[in-house]
N, C-alpha and C positions, 0 to 999 in steps of 0.2 A: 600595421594597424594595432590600437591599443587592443587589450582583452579584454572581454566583460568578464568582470568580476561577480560570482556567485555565491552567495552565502546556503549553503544544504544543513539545514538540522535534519537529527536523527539517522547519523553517515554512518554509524556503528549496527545499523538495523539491514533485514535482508534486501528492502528497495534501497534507504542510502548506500550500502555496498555498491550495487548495481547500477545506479547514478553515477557512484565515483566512477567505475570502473566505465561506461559507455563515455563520459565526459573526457576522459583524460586520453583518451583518440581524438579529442578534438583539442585540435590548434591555439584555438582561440576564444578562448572560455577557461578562467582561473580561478578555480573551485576555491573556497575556503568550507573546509568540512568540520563538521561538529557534533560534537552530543553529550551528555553528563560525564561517561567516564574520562578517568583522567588521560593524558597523553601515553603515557607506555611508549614501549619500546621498540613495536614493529614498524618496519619502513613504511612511508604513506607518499603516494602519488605525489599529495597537494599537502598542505601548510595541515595539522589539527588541532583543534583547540577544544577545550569544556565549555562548555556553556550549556547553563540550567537556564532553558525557555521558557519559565515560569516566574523567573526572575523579572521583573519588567522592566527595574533600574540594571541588570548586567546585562540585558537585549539590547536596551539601550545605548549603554555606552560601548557597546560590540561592536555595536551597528555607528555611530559616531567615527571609529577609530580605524575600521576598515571600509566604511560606503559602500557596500556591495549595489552592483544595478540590478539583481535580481534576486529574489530571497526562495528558493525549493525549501517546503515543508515538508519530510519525511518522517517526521516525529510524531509517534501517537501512541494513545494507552488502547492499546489493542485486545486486549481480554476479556470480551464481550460482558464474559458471568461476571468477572471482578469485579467491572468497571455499576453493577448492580448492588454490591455493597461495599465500595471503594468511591463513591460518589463526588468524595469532596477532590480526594485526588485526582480521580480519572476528569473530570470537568476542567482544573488545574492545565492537565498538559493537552488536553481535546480542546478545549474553549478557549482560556485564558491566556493560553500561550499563544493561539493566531492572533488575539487581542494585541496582544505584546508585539507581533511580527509587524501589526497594521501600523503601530507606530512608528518600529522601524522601514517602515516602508516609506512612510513621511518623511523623516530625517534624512536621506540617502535618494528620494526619489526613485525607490526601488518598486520592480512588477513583483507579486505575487504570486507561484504557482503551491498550490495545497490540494492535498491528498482527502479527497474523502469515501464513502462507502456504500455500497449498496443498501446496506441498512439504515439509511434512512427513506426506503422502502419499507411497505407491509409484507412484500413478495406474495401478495392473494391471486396475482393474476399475471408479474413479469408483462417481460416486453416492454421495460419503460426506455423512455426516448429523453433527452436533454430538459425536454419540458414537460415531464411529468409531473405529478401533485405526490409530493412526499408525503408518507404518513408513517413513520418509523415508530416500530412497537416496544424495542429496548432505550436503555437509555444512553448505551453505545450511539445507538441509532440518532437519537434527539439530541448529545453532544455533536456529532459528526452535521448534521441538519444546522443546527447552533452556530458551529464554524464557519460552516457557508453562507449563513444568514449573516453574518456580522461582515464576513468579508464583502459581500456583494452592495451591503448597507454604506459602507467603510466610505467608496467613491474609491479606493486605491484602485488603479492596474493589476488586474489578476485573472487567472485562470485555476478552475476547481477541475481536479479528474477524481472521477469517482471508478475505482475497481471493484471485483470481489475475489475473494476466496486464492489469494496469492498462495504461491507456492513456489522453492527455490532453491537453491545453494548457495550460503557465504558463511564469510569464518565467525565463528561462536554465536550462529544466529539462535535465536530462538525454534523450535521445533516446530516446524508450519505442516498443515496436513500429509504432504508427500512423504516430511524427513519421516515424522514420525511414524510410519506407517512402514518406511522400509525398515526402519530400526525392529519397529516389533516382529515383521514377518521374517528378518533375517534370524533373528534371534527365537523364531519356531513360537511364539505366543501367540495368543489365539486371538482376535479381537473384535469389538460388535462397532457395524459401522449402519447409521441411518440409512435406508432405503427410501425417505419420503422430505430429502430435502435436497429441492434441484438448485445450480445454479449452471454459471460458466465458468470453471476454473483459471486461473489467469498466469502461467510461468510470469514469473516476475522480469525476464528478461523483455519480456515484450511491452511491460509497462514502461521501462528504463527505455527503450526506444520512444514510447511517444513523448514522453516528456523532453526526450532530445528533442524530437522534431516539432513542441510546441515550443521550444529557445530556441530553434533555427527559424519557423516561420515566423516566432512572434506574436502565437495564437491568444488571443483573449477567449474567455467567459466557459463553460461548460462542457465537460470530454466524457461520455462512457467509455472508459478500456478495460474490456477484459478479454477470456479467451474467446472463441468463436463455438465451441461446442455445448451443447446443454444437457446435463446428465445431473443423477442424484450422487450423492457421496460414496452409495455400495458400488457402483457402477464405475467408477471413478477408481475404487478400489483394485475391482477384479481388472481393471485395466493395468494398472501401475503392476499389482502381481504375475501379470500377462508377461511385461514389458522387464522385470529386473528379475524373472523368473525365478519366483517366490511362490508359495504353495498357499493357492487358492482357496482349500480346506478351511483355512485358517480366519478365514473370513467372514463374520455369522452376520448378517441381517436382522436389524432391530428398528423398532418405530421412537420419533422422536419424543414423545410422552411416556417411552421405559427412562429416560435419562434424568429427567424431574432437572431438567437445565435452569438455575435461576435467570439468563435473559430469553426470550424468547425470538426465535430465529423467522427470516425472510424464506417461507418454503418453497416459494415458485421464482427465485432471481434469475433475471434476463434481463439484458441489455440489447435496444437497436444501436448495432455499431455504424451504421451509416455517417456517419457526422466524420468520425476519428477514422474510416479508413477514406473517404473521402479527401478532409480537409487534409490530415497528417500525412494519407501515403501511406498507412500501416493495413499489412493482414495478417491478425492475430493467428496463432497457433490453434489446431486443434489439440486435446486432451494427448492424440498420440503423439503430437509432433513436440509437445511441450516436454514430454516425460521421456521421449525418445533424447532430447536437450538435455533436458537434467542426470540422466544415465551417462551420458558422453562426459558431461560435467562432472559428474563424481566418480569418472572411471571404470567404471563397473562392468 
């Protein structure tokens, strides 16, 4: 049986690691991986290549030259404060780049799977369902919103999952709430963690599972995945110090208006997972079972 060929941007990030790695157990599925930097020298599963998805002519003829039947978006400007005065860029690779995937998705016949976010919630009241009424309050939020809009606009074959608040292990990734948290408490610093912004934290391995099983089932249109438990980020904290037995002390309780954040954050995020453990087959992690993973994963 031929392979479906897969096009994943953003394979250098802590989900595309996790994509590559869940996929390359699989058979029959041949990943082509990607993302700005250059190729380098470490070994890689599948084929890697550059490609700046901002480019619409290099998407283009990316997509031309390899035909992928399915294109994974794992690529995004994720820096919620930045992406508030970094505007023209963070839109660039949040908006203009799915814009760009849409085309390629014309050219190739390709389905669409894209990554988007709870913030495109107000989080005033949580509990949203697949068919809630967005109303996102940063501008992370209204790119991420934006994305979806165009995709669903498009007519292409696609499916959006929207997570929140990822956390994980891979190589040179960027620092996500957990890393950095063991770095500081290992290292005896002191730190102030929100007490009044809830959501469901999501181990990233669990999100790399549903996306598998929305390319095994085939699934179209709307996914909430994240984890199953709903807690604030202090909370969240004295757990992970609980669990990689790090000194709790160290951990002070602050309100989200001591932080003067330039975007402004979803405080009450929840997701109904019905739909994703249903349709997919998946039971996300709770808080302890996620963290309990990521300990085994880093050794510890």
């Amino acid at each position: 049986m031929e392979q479906k060929k897969i096009l994943l941007t953003g394979a250098n990030g802590l989900l595309g690691q996790k994509i590559t790695e869940v996929f390359a157990r699989e058979t029959e599925y041949e990943l082509v991986v990607t993302d700005l930097q250059p190729k380098g020298e470490e070994p890689r599963k599948f084929k890697y290549y550059s490609l700046d998805i901002t480019n619409k002519e290099a998407v283009k003829d990316f997509t031309k030259k390899y035909r992928p039947d399915l294109i994974i978006n794992a690529a995004a400007f994720t820096n919620v404060d930045a992406c508030e005065t970094e505007r023209e860029l963070s839109w660039k690779v949040n908006v203009d780049a799915v814009k760009h995937l849409i085309i390629a998705s014309r050219i190739s016949s390709a389905k669409i799977i894209h990554v988007s976010s709870d913030y495109i919630f107000d989080g005033k009241l949580g509990n949203y369902d697949e068919n809630s009424t967005p109303n996102p309050k940063s501008f992370y939020g209204r790119e991420k919103l934006a994305s979806e809009n165009a995709l669903i606009a498009s007519g292409v074959e696609h499916t959006i999952i929207r997570p929140m608040i990822i956390y994980g292990n891979g190589t040179n990734v960027k620092p996500n709430f957990a890393l950095w948290l063991i770095d500081q408490l290992s290292n005896e610093k002191p730190v102030t963690i929100v007490d009044d912004q809830f959501g469901m934290p999501t181990i990233v391995d669990d999100l790399g599972l549903a996306i598998l099983r929305i390319v095994d089932r085939n699934k179209k249109g709307i996914y909430n995945v994240c984890g199953s438990e709903y807690l604030n980020r202090y909370d969240f904290a004295l757990k992970l110090a609980d669990i990689f037995e790090l000194d709790k002390k160290l951990i002070i309780p602050i309100k989200t208006g001591e932080l003067n954040q330039p975007a402004e954050r979803p405080m009450h995020s929840s997701f109904i997972l019905l739909k994703a453990e249903t349709e997919l087959g998946i039971k996300p992690m709770n808080v302890t079972e996620g963290l309990y993973t990521l300990k085994n994963q880093l050794g510890w």
